[in-house]
C-alpha positions in Angstrom: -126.9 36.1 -22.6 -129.1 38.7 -20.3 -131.3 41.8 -21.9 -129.8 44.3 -23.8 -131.3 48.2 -22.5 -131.0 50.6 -25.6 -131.7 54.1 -24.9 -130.7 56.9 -26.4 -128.9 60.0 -24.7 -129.8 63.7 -23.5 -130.2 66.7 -25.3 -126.4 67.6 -25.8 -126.9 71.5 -28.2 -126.1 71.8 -31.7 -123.2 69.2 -33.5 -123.2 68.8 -37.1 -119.9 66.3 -36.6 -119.7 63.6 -38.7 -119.5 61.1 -35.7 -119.8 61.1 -32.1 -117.4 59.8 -29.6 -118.0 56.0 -28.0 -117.5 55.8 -24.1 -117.6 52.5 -21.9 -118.7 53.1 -17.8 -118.5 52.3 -15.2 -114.7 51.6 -15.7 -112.0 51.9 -13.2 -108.1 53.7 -14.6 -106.4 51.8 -16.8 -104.8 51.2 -20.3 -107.9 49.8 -21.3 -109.8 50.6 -18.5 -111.1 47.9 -16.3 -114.7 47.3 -16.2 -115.9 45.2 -12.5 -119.3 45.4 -12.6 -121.7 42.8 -14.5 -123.3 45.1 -16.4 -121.6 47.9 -19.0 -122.8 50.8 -20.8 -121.6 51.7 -23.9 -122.3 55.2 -25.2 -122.3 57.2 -28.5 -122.9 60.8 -27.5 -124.0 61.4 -31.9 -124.8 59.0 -33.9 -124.2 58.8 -37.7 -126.1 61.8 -39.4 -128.2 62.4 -43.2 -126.5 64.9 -45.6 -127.5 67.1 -48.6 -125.6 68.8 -51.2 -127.4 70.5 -54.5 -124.8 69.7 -56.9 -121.4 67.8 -56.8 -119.8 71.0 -55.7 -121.9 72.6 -53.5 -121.5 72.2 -49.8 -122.3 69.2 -48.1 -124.6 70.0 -44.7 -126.6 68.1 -42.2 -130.3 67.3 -42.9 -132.7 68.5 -40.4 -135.1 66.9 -38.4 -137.9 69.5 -40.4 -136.5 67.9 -43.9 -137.6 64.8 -42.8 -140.7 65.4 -41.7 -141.2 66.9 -45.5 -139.8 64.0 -47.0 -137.8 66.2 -48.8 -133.7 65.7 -49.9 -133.6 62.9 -46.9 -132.3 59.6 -47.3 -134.7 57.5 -45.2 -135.4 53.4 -44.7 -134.0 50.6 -43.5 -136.1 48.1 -45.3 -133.5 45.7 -46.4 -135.7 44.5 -49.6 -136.9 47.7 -50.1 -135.4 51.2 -49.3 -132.5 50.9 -47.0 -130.5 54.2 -47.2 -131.2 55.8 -43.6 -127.9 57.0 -42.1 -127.2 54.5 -38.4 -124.7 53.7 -36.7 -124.1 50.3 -35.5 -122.1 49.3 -32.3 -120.7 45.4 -32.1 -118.6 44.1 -29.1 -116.6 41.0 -29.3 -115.2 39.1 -26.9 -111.4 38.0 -25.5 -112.2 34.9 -28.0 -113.0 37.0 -30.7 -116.7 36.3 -30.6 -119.7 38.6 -31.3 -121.6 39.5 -28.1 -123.4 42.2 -29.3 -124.9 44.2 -32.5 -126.5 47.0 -31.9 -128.1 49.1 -34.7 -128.9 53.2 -33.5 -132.9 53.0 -32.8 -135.6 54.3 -35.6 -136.7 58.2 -34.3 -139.8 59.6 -34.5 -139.8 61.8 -37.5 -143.6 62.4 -37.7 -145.1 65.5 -36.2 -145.8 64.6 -32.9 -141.9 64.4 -32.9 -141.5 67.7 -32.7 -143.4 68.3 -29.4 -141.8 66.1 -26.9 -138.7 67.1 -25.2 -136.3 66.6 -25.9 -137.8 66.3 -30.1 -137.3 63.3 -32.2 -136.8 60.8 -29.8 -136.5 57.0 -30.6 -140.1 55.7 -31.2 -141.6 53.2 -28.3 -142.3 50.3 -29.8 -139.7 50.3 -32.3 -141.0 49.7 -35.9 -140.6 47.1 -38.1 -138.1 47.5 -40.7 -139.3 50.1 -43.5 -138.8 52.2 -46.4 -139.4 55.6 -44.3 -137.8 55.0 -41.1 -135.0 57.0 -40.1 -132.4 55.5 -37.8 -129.8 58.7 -37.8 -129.1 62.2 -35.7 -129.6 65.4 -36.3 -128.1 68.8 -35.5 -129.1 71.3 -33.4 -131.3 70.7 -30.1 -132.6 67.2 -29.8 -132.2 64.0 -29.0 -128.7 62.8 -29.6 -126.9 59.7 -29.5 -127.6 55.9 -28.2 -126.8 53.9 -25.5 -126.2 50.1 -24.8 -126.3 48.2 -22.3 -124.3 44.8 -22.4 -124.7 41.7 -19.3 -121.3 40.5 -19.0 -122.4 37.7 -15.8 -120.8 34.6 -16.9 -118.6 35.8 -19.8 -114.9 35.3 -19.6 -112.5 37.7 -18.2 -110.3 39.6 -20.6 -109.7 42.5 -23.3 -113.3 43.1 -25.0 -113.5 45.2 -28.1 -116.3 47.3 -28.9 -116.3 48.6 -32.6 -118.5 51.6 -33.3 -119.2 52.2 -37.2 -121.3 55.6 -38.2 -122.8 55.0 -41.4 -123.2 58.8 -42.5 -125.3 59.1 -46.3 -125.0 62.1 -48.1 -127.2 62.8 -50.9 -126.9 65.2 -53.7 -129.7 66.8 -55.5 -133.6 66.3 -55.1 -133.2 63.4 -57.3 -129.4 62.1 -57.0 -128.4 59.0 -55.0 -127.8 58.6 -51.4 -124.1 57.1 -50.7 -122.3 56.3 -47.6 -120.2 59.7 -47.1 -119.2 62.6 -45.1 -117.8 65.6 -44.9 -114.6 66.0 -45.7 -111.7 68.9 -43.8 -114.3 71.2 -46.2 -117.6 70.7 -46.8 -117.6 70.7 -50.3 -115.2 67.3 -50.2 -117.1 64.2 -49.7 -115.2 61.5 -48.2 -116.7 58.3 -48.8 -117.1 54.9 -46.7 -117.9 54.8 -43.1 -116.2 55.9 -39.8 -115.0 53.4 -37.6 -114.1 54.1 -34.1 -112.5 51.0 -31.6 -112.4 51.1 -28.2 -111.5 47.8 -25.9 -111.7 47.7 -21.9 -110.8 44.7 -19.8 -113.8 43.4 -18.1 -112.1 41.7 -14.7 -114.6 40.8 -12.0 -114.4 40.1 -8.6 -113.5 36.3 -8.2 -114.4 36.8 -4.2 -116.9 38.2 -2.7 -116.6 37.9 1.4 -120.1 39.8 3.1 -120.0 40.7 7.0 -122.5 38.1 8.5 -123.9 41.4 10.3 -124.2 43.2 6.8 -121.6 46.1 8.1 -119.4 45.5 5.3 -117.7 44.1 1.9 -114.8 42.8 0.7 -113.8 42.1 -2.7 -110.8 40.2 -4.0 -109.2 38.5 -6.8 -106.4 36.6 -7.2 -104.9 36.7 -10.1 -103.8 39.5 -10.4 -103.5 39.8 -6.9 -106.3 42.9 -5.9 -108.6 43.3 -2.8 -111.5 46.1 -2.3 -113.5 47.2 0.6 -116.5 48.9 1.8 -118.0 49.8 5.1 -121.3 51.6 4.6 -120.4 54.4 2.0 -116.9 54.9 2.3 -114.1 52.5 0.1 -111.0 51.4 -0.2 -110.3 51.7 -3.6 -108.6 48.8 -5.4 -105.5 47.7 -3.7 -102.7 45.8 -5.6 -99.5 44.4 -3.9 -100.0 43.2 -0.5 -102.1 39.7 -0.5 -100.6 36.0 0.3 -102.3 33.1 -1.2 -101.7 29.8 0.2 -103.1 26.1 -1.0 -104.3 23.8 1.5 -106.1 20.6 1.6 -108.3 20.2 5.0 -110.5 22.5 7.3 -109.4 25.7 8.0 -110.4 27.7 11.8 -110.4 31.1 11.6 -108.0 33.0 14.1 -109.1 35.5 16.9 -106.4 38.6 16.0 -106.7 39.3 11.9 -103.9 42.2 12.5 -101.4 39.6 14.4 -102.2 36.7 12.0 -101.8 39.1 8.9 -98.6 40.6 10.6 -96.9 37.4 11.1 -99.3 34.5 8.9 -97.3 31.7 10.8 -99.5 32.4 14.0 -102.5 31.5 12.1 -101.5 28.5 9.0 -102.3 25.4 8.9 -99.0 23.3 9.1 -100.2 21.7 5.6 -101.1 25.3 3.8 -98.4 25.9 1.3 -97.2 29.3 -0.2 -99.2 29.2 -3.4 -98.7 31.7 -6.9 -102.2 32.2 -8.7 -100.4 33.9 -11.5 -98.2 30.1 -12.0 -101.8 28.4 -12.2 -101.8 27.4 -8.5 -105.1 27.3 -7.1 -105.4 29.1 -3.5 -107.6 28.2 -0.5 -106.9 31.2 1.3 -105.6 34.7 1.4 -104.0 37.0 3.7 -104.2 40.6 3.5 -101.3 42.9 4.5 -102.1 46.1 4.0 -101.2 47.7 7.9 -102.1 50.7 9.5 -101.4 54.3 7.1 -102.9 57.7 8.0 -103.8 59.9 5.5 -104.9 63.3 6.6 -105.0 62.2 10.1 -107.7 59.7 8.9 -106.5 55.7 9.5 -106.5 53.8 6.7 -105.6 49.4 7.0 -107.1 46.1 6.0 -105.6 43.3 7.5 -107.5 39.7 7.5 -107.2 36.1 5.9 -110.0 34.6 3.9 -111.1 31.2 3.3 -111.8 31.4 -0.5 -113.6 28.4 -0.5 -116.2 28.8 2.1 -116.3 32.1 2.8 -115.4 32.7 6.1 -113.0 35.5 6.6 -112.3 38.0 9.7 -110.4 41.7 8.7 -109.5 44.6 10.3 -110.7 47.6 8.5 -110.3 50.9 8.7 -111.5 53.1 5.9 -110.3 57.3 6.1 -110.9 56.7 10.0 -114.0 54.5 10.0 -113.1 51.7 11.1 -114.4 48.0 12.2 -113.9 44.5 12.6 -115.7 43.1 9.4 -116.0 38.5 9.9 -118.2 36.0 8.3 -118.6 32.3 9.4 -119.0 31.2 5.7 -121.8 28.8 5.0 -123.3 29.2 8.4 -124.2 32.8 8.5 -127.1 31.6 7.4 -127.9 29.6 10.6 -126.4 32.3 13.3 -127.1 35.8 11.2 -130.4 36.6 13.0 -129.3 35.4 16.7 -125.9 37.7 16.3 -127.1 40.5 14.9 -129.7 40.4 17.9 -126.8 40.0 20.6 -124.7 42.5 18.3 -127.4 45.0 19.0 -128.2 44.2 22.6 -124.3 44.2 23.7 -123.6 47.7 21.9 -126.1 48.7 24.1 -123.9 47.7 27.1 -120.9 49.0 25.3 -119.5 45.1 24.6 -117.2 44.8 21.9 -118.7 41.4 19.7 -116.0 40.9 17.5 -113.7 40.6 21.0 -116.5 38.5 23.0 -116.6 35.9 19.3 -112.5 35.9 19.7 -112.8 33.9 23.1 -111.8 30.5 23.2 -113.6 27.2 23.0 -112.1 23.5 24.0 -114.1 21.4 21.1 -113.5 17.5 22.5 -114.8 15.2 20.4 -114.6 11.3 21.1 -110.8 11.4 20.1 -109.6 14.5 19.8 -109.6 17.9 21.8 -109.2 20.9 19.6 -108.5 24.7 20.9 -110.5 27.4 18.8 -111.8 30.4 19.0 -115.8 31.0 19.9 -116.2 32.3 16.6 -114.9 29.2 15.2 -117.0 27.1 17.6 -119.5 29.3 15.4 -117.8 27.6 11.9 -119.1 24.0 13.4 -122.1 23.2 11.1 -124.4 23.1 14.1 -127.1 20.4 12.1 -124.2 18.0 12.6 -122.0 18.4 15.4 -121.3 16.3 18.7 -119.1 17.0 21.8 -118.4 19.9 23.9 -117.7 23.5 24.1 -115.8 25.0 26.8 -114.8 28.6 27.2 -112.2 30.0 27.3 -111.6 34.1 27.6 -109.1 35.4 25.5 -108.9 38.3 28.1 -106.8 37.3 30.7 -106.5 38.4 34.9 -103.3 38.8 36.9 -103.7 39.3 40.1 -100.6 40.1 42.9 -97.4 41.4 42.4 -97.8 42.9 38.7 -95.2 44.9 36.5 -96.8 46.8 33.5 -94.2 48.8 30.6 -95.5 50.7 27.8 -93.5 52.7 25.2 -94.8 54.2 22.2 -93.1 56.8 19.4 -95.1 58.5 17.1 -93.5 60.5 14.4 -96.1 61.9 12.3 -99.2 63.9 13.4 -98.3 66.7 15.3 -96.2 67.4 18.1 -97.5 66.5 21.8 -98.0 68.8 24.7 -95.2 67.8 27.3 -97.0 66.4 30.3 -96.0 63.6 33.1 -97.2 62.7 36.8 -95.6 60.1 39.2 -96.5 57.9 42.1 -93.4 59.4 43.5 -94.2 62.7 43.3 -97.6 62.3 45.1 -99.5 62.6 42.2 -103.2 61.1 42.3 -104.3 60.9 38.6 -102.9 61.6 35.2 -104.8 62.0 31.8 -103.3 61.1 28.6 -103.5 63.7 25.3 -102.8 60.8 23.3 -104.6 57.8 22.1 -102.7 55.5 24.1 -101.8 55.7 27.2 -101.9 55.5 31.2 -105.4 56.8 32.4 -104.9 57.1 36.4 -107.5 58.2 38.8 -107.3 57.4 42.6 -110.1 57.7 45.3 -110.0 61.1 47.7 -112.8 59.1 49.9 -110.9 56.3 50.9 -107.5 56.2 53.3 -104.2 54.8 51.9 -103.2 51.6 52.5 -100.4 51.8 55.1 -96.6 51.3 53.7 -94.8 48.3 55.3 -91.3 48.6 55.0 -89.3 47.3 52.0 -92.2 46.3 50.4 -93.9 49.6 51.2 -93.5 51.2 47.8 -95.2 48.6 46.2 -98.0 47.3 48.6 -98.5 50.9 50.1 -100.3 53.9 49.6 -103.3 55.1 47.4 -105.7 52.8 45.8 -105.4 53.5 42.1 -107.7 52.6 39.2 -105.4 52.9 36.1 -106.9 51.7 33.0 -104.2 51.5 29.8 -104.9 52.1 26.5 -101.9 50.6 24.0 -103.6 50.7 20.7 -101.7 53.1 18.4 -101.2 53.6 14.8 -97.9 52.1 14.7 -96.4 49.5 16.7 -95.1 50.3 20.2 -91.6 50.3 21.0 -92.6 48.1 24.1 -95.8 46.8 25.8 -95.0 44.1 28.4 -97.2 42.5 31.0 -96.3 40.4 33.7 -97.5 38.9 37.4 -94.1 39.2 39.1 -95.6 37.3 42.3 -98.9 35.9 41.6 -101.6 34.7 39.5 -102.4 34.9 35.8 -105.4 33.1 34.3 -103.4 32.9 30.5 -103.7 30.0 28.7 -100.9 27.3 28.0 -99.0 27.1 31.3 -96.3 25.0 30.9 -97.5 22.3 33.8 -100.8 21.8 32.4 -102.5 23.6 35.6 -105.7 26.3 34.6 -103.5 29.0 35.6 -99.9 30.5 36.0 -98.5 30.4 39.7 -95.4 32.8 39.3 -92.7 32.4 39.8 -93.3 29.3 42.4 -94.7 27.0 40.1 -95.3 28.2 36.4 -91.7 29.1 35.4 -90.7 31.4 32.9 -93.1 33.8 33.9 -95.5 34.6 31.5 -95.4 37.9 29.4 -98.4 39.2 28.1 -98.6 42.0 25.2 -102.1 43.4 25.9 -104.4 45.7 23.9 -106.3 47.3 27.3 -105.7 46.8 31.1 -107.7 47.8 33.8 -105.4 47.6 37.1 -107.1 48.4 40.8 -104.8 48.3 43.3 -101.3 50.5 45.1 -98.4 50.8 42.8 -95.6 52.9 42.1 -96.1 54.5 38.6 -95.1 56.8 36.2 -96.8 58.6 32.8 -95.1 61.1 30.4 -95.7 62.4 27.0 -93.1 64.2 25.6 -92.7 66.0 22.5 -90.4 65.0 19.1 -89.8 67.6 17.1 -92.5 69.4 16.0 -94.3 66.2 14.3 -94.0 63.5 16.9 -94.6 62.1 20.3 -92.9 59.6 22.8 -95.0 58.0 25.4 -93.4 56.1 28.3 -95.3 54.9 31.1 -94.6 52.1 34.1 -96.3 50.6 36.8 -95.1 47.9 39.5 -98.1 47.3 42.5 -99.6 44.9 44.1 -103.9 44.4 42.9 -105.7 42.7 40.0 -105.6 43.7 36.1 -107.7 42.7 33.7 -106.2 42.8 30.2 -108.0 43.0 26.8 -111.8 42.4 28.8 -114.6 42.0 25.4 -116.6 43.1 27.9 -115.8 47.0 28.3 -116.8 47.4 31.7 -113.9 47.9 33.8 -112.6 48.8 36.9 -112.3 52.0 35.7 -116.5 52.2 35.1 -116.9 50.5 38.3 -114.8 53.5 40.8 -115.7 56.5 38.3 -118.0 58.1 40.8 -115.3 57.1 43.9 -112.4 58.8 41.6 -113.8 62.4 41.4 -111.8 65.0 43.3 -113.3 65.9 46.5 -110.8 68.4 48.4 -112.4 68.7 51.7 -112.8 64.7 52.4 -109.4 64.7 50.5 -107.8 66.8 54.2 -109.5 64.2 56.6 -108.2 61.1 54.8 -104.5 62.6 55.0 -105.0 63.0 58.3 -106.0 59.9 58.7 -103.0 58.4 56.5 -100.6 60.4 58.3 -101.4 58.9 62.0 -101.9 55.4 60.1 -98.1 55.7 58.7 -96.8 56.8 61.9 -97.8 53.7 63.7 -96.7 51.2 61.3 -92.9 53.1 60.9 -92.7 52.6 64.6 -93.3 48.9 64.1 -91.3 48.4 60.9 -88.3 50.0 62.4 -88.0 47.8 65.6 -84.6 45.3 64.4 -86.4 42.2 64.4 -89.1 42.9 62.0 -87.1 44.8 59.9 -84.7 42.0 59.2 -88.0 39.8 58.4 -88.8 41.8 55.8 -85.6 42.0 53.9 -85.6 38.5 54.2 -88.8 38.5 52.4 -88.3 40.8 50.0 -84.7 39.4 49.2 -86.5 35.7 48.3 -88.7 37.4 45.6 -87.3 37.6 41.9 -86.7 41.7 41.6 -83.7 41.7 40.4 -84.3 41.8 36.8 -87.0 45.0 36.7 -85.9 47.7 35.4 
């Protein structure tokens, strides 16, 4: 099966050894090493070598290349119905069955004297001859050509422990006229030691069963599943392979791949099938897919994580990967990359352009109704739908979501490893105006010097009064966050799934419990009351805590990353001298509305009002 490549080796400096040493590459660690790719070299650095002695006590010493040329004490051929005493070497693999893949005999060198002026000398002779009574298929000392090489195809054989069996076949001869036997050397070189030297090596060839491509060519994954091992590459940098930390479940049916690999991976029951079934490759169970669990490390201050779930049958897969800090959402829609490769890697190009996330804009939803059923799925599933053959409709559906009103925002984070932070922290209620984060998550606040505040009306002043901020909040981390809560404590939020069927939550009047989110991003405009520290742990760790009640609109995890934040930036800049008119402004604004708040009658409204709404329970 295949073409075998034989080729000798470089110029290596003097050995009058007996035998070389066989290796086997590319392997990976291992006792026998492991051999992935399809392909394997096998390596003799000498091969078997032509002796002379002058009597049966003299000592026994390589031939040279010059002798042979002569013709002179050599023991040359390999004629096999004539003269057939050339020294070789021969190397022969056999497979986990025991059967002969290979035989390889060392090639016939070019002993003539043109040999001797090529460089490295001697080497094998292109085309190889056909058998004959002066051929010489051995090494020589000193400075030449040494060695042989082979190069086995292993697509298609079966996995296991193959054995690769290298025999020098060293011939000494004794005397002008004596015979040439199968000898070397012995621990002095005037013992001959007859019969050949045998050397074994085995290696387990293993390849990938999987093989799961990025449908815009950003990446690779490998995996196999018994025993349980996953690779991966994004551009030059790989994982290694990883043992230890893959689920494999059967299942019977279609599978939809989810929109969050790292939630699904964290907790697979967000993302099964009800039919897939745990499933135990190494018991003979056959999977259909495969979850990877291998979360977020940092080495070196470099993140390191794969997390995804695989359809082993068609391919399809989404992962999160980060490889020493590079890091990307690799996907694949299976059989029907070929359909959407070019049009994506288009829109991949044009929206990084715009600074749009794809893998996030393919993660929003789609309604698929059919003539019976209605099925909710992601875009990139919609994507999955072989589109030669599909009928119904696609609606969609943003996985980003919008609250809007009365909104309360809590984000806690401990880090523990890294480095200790830089205490820093700003507040609302200290008249604070913006507040930068050192860490990767995080408040980011920034308020407007050009435009007045918006007056404070009574109880509800605190909330619906003062500054206009633009706070944009950042609650990726390395590890998970202590807390990270979301909520529209009086208003609207446009998150799937409310309870009544409506296209929206109406909190707390109609949609009841209100809806949490846990969001990646938020982009808030709007007054609040706030607060952002950073504060250090030890001398290795962090502890981030920031808040945030106000009255505006958020938008949380937007796959389009242009944000409120983008929109003010020029509005946001410190400008000191407007900054003194504009408190002016707010101070003779503020005087006028305390005079109206505090008449008795509208007071007692507003407690009224701010009694009915459900504050109670914030913190």
């Amino acid at each position: 099966m295949g073409t075998l490549v034989i080729s000798t080796l470089g110029a290596l400096g003097a050995s009058g050894t007996a035998s070389g040493e066989t290796t086997v590459s590319p392997t990976e660690p291992g006792s026998p090493p492991v051999v992935r790719d399809g392909t394997v070299d096998i390596k003799v650095d000498v091969a078997a070598m032509g002796y002379f002695r002058s009597t049966a006590t003299s000592a026994i010493n390589p031939v040279s290349a010059a002798s042979y040329l002569a013709n002179t004490t050599t023991c040359k051929g390999d004629n096999p119905a004539g003269t057939n005493n050339s020294a070789r070497t021969i190397v022969t693999v056999t497979d986990p069955d025991g059967n002969t893949v290979l035989t390889q005999t060392s090639p016939a060198r070019n002993i003539a004297l043109g040999g001797f002026f090529t460089s490295p000398t001697n080497q094998p002779l292109n085309p190889q001859p056909a058998p004959g009574n002066a051929n010489y298929l051995g090494d020589f000392p000193g400075s030449t050509y040494h060695g042989m090489k082979v190069s086995l195809d292993l697509d298609g054989r079966p996995a296991g422990v193959y054995t690769v069996t290298t025999t020098n076949r060293n011939m000494v001869k004794t005397g002008n006229n004596g015979p040439c036997v199968v000898g070397h050397p012995g621990a002095t070189n005037t013992t001959l030691v007859t019969g050949d030297v045998v050397e074994t090596d085995t290696f387990v060839y293993r390849p990938w069963q999987y093989k799961f491509t990025d449908v815009l060519g950003n990446g690779v994954i490998q995996a196999n599943a018994s025993p349980a091992e996953v690779s991966a590459r994004i551009g030059n940098d790989a994982t290694g392979v990883l043992s230890g930390k893959a689920k494999f479940y059967a299942l019977d049916g279609s599978f939809a791949l989810p929109s969050d690999p790292e939630t699904c991976a964290t907790d697979p029951d967000t993302c099964l099938p009800s039919a897939a079934k745990p499933c135990n490759p190494d018991l003979g169970c056959t999977p259909r897919l495969m979850i990877t669990q291998y979360p977020t490390v940092i080495t070196g201050g470099k993140v390191n994580r794969l997390q995804g779930i695989f359809d082993l049958q068609t391919k399809a897969f989404i992962a999160n990967v980060a490889i020493d800090g590079h890091q990307r959402v690799l996907m694949s829609l299976g059989p029907n990359d070929a359909y959407y490769h070019d049009a994506l890697a288009t829109l991949s190009t044009k929206l990084a352009a715009k600074n749009i996330d794809l893998p996030a804009l393919l993660a929003t939803q789609v309604v698929l109704a059919g003539n019976k059923n209605t099925t909710t799925l992601s875009l990139l599933n919609g994507l999955q739908i072989d589109p030669t053959g599909t009928e119904g409709g696609v609606h969609l559906r943003s996985t980003g979501t919008v609250q809007a009103g009365v909104l309360l925002d809590i984000y806690a984070n401990l880090r523990l490893t890294g480095g200790a932070c830089v205490a820093s922290s700003a507040s609302s209620a200290n008249g604070d105006r913006r507040y930068t984060p050192t860490e990767d998550s995080g408040y980011n606040v920034r308020t407007s010097d050009l435009l007045p505040s918006v007056p404070a009306a009574g109880p509800l002043g605190a909330i619906v009064g003062g500054p206009v901020f633009s706070i944009e909040g950042d609650f990726v981390s390395a590890n998970a966050p202590l807390l990270n809560t979301a909520s529209a404590v009086i208003g609207v939020d446009t998150a799937d799934n409310e309870p009544h069927g409506y296209p929206v939550w109406v909190e707390p009047f109609v949609s009841s419990p209100t809806h949490v989110a846990n969001p990646k991003r938020m982009d808030f405009l709007g007054t609040a009351t706030w607060s952002a520290s950073e504060s250090p742990i030890g001398t290795t760790g962090c502890s981030t805590v920031d808040f945030m009640l106000g009255t505006g609109v958020a938008i949380f995890d937007n796959p389009v990353r242009v944000g409120f934040d983008e929109l003010v930036d020029a509005a946001t800049q410190p400008n000191p001298t407007v900054r003194s008119v504009i408190t002016a402004v707010d101070s003779a604004t503020n005087g006028a509305i305390n005079d109206v708040t505090t008449n008795p009658v509208v007071a007692d409204l507003l407690a009224q009002v701010v009694g009915a709404l459900p504050l109670s329970t914030l913190p």
